[in-house]
Biopython code that builds the backbone (N, CA, C, O; Angstrom):
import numpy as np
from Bio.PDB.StructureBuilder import StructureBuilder

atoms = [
    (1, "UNK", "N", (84.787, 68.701, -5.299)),
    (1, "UNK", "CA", (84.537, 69.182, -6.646)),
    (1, "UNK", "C", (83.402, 68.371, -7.255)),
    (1, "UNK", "O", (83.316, 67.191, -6.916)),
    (2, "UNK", "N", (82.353, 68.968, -8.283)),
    (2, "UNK", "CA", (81.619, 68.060, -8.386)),
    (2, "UNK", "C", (81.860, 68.665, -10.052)),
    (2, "UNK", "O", (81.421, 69.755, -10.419)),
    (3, "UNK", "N", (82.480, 67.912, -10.759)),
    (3, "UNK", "CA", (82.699, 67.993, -12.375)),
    (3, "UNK", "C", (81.500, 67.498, -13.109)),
    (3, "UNK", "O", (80.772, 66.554, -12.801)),
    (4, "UNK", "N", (81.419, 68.332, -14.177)),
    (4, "UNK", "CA", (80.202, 67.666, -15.165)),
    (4, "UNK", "C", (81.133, 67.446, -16.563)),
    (4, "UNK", "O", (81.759, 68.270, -17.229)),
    (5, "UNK", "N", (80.951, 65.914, -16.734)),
    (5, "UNK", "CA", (81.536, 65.316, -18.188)),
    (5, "UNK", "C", (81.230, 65.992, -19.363)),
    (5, "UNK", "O", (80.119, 65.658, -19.772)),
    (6, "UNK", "N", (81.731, 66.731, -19.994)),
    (6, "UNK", "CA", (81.544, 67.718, -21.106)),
    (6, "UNK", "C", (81.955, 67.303, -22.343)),
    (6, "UNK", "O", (81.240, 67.416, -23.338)),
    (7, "UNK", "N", (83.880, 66.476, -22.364)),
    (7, "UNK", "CA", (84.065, 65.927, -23.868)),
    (7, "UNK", "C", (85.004, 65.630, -24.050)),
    (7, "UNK", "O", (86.149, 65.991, -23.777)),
    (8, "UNK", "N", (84.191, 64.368, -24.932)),
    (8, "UNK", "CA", (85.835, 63.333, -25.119)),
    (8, "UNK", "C", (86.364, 63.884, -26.089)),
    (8, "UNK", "O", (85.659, 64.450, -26.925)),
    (9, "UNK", "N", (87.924, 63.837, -26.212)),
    (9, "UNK", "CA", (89.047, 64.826, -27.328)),
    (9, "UNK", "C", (89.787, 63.171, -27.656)),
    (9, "UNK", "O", (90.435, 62.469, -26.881)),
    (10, "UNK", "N", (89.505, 62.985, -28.692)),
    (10, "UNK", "CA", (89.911, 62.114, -29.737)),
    (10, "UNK", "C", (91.579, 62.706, -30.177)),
    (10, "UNK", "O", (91.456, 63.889, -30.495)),
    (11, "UNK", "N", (92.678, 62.374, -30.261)),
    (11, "UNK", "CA", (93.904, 63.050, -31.226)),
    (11, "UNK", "C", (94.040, 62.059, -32.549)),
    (11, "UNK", "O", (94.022, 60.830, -32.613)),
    (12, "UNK", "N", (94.194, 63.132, -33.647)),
    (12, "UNK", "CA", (93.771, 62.406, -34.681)),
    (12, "UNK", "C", (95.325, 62.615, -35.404)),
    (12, "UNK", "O", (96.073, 63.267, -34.675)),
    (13, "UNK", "N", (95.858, 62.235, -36.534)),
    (13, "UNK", "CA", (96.939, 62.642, -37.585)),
    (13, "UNK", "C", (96.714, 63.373, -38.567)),
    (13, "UNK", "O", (97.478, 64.185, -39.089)),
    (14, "UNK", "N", (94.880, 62.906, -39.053)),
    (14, "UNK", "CA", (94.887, 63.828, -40.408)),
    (14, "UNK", "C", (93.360, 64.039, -40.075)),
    (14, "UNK", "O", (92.542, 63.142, -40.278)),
    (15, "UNK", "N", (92.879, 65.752, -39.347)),
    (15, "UNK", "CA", (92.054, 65.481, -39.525)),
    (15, "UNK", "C", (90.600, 65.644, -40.259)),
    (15, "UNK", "O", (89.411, 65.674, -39.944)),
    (16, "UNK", "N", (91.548, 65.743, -41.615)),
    (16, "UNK", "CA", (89.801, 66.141, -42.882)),
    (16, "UNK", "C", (89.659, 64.909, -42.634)),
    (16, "UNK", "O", (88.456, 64.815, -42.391)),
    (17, "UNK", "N", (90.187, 63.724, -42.520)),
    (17, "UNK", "CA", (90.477, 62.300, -42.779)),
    (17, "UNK", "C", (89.485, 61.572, -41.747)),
    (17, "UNK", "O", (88.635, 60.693, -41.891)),
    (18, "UNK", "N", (89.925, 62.264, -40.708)),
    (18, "UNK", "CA", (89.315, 61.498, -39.053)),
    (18, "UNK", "C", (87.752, 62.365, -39.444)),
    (18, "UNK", "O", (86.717, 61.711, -39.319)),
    (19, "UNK", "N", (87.669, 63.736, -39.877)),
    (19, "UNK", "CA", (86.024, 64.274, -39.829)),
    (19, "UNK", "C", (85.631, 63.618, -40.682)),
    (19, "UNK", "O", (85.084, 62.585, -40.294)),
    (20, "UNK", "N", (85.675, 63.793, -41.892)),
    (20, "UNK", "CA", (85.215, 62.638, -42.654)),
    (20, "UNK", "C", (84.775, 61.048, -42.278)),
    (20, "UNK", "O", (84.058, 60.203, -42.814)),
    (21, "UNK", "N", (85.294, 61.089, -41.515)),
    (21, "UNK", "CA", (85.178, 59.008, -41.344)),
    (21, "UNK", "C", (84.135, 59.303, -40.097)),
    (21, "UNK", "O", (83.088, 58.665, -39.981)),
    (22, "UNK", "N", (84.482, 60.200, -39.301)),
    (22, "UNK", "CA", (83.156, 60.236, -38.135)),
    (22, "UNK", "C", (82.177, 60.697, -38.653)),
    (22, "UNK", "O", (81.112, 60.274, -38.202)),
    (23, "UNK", "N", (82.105, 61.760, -39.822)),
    (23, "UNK", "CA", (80.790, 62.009, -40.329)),
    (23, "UNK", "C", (80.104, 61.080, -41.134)),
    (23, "UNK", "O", (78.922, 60.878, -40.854)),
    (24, "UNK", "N", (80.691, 60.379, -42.228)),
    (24, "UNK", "CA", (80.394, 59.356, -42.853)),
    (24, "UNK", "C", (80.012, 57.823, -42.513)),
    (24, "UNK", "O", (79.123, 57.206, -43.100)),
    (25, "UNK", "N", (80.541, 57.479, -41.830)),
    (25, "UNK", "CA", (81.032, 56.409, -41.547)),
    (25, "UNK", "C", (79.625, 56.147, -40.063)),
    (25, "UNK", "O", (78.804, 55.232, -40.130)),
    (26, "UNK", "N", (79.667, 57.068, -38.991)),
    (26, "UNK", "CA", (79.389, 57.044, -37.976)),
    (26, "UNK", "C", (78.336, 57.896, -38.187)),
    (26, "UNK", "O", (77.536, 57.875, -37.252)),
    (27, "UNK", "N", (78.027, 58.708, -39.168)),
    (27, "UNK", "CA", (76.822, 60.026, -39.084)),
    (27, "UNK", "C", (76.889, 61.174, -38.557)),
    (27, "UNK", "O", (76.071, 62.015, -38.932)),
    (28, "UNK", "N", (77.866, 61.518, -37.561)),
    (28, "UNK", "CA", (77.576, 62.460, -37.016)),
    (28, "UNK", "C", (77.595, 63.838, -37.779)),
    (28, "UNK", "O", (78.122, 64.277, -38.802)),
    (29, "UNK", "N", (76.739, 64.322, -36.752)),
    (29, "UNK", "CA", (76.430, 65.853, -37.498)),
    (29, "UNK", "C", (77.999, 66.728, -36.749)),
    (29, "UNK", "O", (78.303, 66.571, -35.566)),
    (30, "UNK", "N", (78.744, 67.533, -37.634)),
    (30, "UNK", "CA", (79.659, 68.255, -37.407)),
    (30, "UNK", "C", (79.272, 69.805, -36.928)),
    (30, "UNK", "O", (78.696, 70.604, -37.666)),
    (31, "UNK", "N", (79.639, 70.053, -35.725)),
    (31, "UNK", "CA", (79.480, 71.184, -35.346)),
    (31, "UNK", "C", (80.750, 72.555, -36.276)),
    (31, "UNK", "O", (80.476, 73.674, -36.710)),
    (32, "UNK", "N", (82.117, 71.782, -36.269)),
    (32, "UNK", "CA", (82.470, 73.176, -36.581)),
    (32, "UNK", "C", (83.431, 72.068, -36.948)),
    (32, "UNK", "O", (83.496, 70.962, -36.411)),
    (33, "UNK", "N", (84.383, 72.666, -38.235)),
    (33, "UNK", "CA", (85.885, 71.658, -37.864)),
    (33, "UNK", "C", (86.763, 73.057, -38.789)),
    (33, "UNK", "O", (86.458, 73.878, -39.654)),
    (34, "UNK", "N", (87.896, 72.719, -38.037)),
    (34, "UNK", "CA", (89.069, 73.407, -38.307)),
    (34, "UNK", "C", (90.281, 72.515, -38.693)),
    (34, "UNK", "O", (90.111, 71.343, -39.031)),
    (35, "UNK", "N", (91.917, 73.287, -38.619)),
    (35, "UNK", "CA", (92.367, 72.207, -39.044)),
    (35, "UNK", "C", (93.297, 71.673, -37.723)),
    (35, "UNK", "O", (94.195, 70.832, -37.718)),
    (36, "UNK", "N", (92.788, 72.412, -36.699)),
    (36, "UNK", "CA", (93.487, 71.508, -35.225)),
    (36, "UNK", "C", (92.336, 71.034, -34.300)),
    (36, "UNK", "O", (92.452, 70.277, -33.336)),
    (37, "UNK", "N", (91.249, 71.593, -34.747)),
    (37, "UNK", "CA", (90.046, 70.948, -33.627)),
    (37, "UNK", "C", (88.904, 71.161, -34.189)),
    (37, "UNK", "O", (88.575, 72.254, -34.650)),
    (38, "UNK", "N", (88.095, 69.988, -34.203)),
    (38, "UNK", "CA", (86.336, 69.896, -34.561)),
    (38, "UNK", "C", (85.687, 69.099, -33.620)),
    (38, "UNK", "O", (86.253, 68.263, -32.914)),
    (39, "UNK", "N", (84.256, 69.412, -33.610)),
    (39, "UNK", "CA", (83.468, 69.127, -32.623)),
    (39, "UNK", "C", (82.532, 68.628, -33.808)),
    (39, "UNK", "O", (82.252, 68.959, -34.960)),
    (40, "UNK", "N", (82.166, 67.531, -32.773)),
    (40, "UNK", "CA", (80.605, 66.797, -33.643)),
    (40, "UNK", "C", (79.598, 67.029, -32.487)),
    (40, "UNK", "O", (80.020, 67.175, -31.339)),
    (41, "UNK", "N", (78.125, 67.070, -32.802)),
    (41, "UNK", "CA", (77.222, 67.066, -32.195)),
    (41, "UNK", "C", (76.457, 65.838, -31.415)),
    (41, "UNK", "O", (75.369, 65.549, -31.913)),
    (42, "UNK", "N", (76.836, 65.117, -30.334)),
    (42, "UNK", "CA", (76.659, 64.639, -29.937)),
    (42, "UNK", "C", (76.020, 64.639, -28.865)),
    (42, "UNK", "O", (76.627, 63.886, -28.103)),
    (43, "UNK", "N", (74.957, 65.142, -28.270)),
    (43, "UNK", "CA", (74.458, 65.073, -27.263)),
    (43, "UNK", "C", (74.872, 66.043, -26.412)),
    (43, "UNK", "O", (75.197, 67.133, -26.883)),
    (44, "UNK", "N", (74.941, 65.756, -24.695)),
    (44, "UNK", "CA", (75.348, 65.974, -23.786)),
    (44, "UNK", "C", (76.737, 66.408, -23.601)),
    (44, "UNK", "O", (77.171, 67.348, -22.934)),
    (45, "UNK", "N", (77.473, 65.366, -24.465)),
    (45, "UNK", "CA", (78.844, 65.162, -24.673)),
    (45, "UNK", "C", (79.417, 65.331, -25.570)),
    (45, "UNK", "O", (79.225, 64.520, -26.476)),
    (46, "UNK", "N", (80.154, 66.158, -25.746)),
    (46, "UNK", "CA", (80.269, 66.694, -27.030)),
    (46, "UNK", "C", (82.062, 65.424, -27.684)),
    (46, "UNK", "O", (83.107, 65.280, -27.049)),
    (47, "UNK", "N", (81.870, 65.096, -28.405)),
    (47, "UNK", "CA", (83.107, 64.499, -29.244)),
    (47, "UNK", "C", (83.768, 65.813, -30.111)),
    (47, "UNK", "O", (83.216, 66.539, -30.938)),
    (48, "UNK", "N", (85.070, 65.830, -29.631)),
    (48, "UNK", "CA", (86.067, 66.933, -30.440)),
    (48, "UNK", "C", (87.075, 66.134, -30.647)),
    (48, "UNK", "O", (87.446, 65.221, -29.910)),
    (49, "UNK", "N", (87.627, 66.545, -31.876)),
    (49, "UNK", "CA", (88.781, 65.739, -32.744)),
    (49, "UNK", "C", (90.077, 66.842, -32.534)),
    (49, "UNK", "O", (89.899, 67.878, -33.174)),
    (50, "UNK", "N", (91.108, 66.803, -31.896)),
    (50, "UNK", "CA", (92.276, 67.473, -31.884)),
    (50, "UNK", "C", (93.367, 67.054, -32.570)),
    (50, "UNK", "O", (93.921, 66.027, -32.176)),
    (51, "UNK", "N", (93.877, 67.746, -33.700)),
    (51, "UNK", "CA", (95.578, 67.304, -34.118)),
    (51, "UNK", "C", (96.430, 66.635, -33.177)),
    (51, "UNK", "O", (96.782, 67.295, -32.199)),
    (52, "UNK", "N", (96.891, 65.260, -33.304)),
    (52, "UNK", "CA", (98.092, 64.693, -33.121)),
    (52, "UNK", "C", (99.308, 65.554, -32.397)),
    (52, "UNK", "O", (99.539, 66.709, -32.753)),
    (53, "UNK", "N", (99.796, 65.134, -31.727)),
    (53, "UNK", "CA", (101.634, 65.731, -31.536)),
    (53, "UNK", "C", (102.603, 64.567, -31.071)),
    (53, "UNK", "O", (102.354, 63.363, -31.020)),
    (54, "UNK", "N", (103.432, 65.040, -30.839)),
    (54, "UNK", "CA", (104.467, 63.840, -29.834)),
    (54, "UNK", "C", (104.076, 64.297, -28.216)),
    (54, "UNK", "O", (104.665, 63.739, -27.290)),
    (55, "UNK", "N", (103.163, 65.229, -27.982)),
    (55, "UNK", "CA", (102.779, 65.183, -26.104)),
    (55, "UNK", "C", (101.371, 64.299, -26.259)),
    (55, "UNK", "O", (100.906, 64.049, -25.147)),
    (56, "UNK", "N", (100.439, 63.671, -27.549)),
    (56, "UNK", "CA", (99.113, 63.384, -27.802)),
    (56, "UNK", "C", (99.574, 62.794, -29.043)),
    (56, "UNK", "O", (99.865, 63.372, -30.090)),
    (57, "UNK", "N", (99.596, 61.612, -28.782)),
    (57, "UNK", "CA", (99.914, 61.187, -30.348)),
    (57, "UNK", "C", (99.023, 60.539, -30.862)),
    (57, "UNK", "O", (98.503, 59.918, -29.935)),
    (58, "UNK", "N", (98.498, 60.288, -31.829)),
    (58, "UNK", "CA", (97.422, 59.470, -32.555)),
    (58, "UNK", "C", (96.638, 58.519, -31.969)),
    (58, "UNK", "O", (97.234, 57.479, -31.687)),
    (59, "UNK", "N", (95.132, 58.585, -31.624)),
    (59, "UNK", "CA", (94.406, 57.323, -31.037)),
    (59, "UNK", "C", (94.326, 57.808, -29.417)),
    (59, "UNK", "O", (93.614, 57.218, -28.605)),
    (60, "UNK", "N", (95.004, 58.745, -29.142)),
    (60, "UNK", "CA", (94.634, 58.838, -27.658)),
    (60, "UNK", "C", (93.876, 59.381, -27.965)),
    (60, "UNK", "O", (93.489, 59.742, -29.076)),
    (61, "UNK", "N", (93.291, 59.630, -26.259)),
    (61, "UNK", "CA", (91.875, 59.794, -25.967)),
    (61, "UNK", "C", (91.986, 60.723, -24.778)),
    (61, "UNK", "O", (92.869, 60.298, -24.033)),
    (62, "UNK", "N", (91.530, 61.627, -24.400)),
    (62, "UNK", "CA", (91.392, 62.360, -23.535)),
    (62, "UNK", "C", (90.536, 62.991, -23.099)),
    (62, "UNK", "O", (90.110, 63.800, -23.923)),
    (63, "UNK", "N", (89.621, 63.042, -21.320)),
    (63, "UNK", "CA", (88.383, 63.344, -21.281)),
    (63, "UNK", "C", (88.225, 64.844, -20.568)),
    (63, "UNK", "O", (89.251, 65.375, -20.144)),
    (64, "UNK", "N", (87.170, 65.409, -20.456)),
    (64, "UNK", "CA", (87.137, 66.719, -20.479)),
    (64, "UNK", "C", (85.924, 66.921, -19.640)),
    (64, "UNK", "O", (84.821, 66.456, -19.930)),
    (65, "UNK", "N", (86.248, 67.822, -18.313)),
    (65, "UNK", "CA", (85.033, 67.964, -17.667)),
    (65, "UNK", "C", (84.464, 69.836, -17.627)),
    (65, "UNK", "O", (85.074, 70.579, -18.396)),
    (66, "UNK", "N", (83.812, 70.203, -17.113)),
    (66, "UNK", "CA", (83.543, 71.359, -16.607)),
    (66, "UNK", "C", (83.567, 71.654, -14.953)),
    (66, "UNK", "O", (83.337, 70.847, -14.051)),
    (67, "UNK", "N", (83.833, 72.727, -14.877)),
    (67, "UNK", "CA", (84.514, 72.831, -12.926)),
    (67, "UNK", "C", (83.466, 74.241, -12.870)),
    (67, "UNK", "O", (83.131, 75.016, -13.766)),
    (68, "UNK", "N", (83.202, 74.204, -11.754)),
    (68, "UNK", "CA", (81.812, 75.282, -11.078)),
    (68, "UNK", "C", (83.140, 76.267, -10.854)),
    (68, "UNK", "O", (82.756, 77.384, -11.200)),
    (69, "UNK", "N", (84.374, 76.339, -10.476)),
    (69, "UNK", "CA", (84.884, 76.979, -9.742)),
    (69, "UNK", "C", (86.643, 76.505, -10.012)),
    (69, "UNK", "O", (87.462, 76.040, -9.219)),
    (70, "UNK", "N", (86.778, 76.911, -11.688)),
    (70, "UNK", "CA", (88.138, 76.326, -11.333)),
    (70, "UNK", "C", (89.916, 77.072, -10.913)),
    (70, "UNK", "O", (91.031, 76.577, -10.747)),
    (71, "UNK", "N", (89.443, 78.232, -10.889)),
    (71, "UNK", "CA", (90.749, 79.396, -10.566)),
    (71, "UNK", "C", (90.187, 78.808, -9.091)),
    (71, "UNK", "O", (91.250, 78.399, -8.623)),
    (72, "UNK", "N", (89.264, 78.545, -8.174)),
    (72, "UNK", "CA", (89.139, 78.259, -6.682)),
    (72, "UNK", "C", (90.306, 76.510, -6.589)),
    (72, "UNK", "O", (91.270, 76.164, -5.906)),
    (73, "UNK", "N", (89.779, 76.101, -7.292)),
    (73, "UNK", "CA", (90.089, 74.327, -7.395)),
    (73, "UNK", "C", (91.559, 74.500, -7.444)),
    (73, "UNK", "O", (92.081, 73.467, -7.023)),
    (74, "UNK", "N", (92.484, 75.429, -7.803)),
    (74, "UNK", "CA", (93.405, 75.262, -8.487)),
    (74, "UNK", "C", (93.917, 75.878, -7.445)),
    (74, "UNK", "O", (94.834, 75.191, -6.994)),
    (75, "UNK", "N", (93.670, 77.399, -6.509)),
    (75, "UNK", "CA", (94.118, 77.658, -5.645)),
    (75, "UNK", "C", (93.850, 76.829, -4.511)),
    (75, "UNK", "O", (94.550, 77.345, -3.639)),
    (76, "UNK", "N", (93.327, 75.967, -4.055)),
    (76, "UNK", "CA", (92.784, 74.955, -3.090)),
    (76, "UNK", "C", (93.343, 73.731, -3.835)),
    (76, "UNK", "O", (92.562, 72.785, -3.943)),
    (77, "UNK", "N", (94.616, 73.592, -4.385)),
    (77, "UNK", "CA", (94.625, 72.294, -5.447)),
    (77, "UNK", "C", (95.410, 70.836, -4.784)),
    (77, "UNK", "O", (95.392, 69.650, -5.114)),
    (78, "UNK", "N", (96.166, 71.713, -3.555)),
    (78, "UNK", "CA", (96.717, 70.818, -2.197)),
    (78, "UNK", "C", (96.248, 69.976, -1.557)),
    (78, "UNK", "O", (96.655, 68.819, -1.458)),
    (79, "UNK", "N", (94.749, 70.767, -0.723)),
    (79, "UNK", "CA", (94.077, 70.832, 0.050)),
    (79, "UNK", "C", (92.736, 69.483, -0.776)),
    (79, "UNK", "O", (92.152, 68.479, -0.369)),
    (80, "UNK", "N", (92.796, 70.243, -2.036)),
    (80, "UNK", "CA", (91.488, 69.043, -2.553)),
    (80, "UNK", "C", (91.957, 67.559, -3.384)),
    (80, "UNK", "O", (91.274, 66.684, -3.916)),
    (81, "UNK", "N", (94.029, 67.797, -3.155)),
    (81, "UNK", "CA", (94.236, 66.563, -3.671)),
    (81, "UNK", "C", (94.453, 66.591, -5.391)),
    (81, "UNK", "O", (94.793, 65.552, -5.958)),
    (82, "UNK", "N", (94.280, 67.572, -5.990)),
    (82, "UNK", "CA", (94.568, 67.657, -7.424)),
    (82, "UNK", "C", (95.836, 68.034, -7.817)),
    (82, "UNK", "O", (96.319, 69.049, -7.315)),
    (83, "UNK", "N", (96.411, 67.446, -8.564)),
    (83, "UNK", "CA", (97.813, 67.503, -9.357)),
    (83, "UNK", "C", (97.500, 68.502, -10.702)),
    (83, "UNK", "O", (97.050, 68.162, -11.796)),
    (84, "UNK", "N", (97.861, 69.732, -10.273)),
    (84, "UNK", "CA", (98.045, 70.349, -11.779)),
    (84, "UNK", "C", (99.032, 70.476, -12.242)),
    (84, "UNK", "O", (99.854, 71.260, -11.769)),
    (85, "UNK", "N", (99.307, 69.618, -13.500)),
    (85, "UNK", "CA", (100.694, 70.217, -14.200)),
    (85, "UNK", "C", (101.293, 71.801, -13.874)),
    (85, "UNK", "O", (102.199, 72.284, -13.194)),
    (86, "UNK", "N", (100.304, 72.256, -14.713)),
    (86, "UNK", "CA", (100.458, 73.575, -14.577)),
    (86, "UNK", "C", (99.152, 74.804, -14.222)),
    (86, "UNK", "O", (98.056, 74.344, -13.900)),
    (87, "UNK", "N", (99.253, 75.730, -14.266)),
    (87, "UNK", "CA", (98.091, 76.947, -13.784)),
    (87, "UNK", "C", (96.897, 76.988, -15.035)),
    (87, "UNK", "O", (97.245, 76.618, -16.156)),
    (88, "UNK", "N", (95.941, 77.300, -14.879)),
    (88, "UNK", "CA", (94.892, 77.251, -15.016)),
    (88, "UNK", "C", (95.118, 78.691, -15.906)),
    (88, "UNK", "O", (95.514, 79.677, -15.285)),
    (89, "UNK", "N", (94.827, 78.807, -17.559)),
    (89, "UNK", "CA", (94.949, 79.409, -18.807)),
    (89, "UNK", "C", (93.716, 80.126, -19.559)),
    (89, "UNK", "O", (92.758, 79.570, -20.096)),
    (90, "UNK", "N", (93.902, 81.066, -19.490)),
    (90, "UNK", "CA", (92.362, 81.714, -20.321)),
    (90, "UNK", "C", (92.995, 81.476, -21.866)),
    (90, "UNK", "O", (94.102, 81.693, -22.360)),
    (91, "UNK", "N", (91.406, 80.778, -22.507)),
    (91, "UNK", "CA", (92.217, 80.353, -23.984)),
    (91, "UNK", "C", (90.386, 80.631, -24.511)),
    (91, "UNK", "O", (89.466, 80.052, -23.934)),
    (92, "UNK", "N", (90.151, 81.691, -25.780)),
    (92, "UNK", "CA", (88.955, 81.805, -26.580)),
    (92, "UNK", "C", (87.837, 82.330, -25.766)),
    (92, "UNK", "O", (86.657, 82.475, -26.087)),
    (93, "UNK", "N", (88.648, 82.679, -24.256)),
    (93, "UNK", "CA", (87.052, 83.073, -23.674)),
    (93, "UNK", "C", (86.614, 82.113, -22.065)),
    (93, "UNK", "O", (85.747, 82.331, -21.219)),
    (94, "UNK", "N", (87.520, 81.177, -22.169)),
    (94, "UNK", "CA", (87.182, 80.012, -21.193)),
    (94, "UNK", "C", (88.640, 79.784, -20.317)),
    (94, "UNK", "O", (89.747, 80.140, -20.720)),
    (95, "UNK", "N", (88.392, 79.184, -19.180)),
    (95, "UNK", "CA", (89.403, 79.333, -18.181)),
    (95, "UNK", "C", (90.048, 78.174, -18.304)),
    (95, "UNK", "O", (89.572, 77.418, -17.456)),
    (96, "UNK", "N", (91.235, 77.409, -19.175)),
    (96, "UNK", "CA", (91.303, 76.137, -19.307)),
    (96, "UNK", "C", (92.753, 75.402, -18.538)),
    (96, "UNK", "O", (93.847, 75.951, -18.412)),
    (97, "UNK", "N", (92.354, 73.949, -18.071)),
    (97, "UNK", "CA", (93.818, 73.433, -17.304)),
    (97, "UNK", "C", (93.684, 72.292, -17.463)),
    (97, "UNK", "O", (92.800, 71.798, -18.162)),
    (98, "UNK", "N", (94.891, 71.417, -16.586)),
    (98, "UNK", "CA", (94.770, 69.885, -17.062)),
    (98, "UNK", "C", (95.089, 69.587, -15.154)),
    (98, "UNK", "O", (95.814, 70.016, -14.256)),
    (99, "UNK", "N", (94.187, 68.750, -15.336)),
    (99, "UNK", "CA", (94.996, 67.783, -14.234)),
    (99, "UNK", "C", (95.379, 66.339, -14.405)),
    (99, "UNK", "O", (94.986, 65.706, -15.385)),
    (100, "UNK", "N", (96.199, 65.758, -13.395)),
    (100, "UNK", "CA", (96.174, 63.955, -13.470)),
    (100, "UNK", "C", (95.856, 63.753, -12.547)),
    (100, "UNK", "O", (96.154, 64.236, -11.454)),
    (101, "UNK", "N", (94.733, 62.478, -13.043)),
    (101, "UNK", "CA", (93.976, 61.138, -12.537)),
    (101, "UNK", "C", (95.220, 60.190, -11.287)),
    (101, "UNK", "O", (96.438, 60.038, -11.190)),
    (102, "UNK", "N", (94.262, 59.860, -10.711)),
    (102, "UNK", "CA", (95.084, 58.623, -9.963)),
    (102, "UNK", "C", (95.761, 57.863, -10.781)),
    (102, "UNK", "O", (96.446, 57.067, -10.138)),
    (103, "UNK", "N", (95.884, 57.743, -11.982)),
    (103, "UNK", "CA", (96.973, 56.954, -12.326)),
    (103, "UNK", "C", (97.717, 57.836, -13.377)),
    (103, "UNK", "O", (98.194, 57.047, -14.193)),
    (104, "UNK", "N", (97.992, 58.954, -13.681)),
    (104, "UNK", "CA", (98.655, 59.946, -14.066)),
    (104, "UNK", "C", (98.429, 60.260, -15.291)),
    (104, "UNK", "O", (99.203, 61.037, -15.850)),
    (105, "UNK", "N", (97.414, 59.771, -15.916)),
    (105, "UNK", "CA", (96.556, 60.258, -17.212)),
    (105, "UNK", "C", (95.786, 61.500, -16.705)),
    (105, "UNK", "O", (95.154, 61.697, -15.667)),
    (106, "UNK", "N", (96.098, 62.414, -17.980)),
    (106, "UNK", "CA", (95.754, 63.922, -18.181)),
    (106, "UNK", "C", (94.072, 63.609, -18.351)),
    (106, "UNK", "O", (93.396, 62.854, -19.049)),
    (107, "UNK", "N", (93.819, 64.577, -17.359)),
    (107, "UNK", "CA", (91.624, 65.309, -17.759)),
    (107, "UNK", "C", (92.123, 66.600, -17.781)),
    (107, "UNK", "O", (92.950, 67.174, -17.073)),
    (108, "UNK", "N", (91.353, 66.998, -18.884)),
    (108, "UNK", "CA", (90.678, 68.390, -19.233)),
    (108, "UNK", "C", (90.026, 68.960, -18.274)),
    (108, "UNK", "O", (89.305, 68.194, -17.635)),
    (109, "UNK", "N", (90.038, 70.426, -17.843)),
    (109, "UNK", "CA", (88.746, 70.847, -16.903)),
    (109, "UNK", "C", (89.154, 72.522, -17.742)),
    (109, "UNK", "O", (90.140, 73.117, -18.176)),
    (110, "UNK", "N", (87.565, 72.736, -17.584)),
    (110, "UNK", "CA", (87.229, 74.539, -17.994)),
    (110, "UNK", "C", (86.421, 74.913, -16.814)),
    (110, "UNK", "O", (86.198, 74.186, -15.846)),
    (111, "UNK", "N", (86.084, 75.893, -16.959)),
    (111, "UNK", "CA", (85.564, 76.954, -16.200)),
    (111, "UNK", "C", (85.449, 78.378, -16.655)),
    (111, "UNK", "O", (85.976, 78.656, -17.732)),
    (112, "UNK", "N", (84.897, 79.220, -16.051)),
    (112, "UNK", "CA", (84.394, 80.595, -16.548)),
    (112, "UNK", "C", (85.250, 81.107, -16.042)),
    (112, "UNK", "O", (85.502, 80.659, -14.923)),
    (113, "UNK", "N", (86.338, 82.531, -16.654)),
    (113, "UNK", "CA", (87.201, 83.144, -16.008)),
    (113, "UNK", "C", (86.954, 84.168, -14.769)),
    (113, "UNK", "O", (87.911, 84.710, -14.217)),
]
sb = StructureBuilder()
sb.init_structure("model")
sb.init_model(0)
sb.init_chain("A")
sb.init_seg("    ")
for serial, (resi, resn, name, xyz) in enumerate(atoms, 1):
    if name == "N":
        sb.init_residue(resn, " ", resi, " ")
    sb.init_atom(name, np.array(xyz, "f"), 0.0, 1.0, " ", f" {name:<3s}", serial, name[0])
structure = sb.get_structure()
């Protein structure tokens, strides 16, 4: 698999609170914010702020790649060594899933459906 780093997902508690302090505080220019997910404009890499839960609770951090091929990755998910929680989700248009890292922290991966 050859993943391209796409974006770190910040989990926030409050977040007019958390956009505010990254826009202010840090500058960034805000791409879009809602009240469960905003994106700032950052480059290459995009920084998105996601609502809090008890599965993501405040201050984590979670990273996010892009997959050339990820309904393939997922059916080959044995074979290439990837742990998916679960199946690979069309969500807004985009093909989205999670896997765990060698040490059992969750990455993000998308792909085109």
């Amino acid at each position: 698999m050859q993943a391209r780093f796409t974006y770190a997902i910040k989990f926030v508690a409050d977040m007019d609170k958390a956009v505010a302090w990254h826009r202010d505080t840090l500058g960034l220019a805000v791409k879009f914010s809602t009240p469960g997910w905003s994106e700032f404009d950052t480059g290459e890499v995009t920084l998105a702020l996601h609502i809090a839960s008890d599965k993501n609770p405040a201050g984590g951090v979670e990273l996010g790649f892009a997959a050339e091929d990820l309904a393939a990755l997922y059916a080959n998910r044995t074979q290439n060594g990837l742990d998916f929680p679960a199946p690979p989700r069309l969500e807004h248009g985009v093909l989205l899933a999670q896997i765990r890292d060698g040490e059992g922290a969750a990455i993000s991966l998308s792909g085109q459906p």
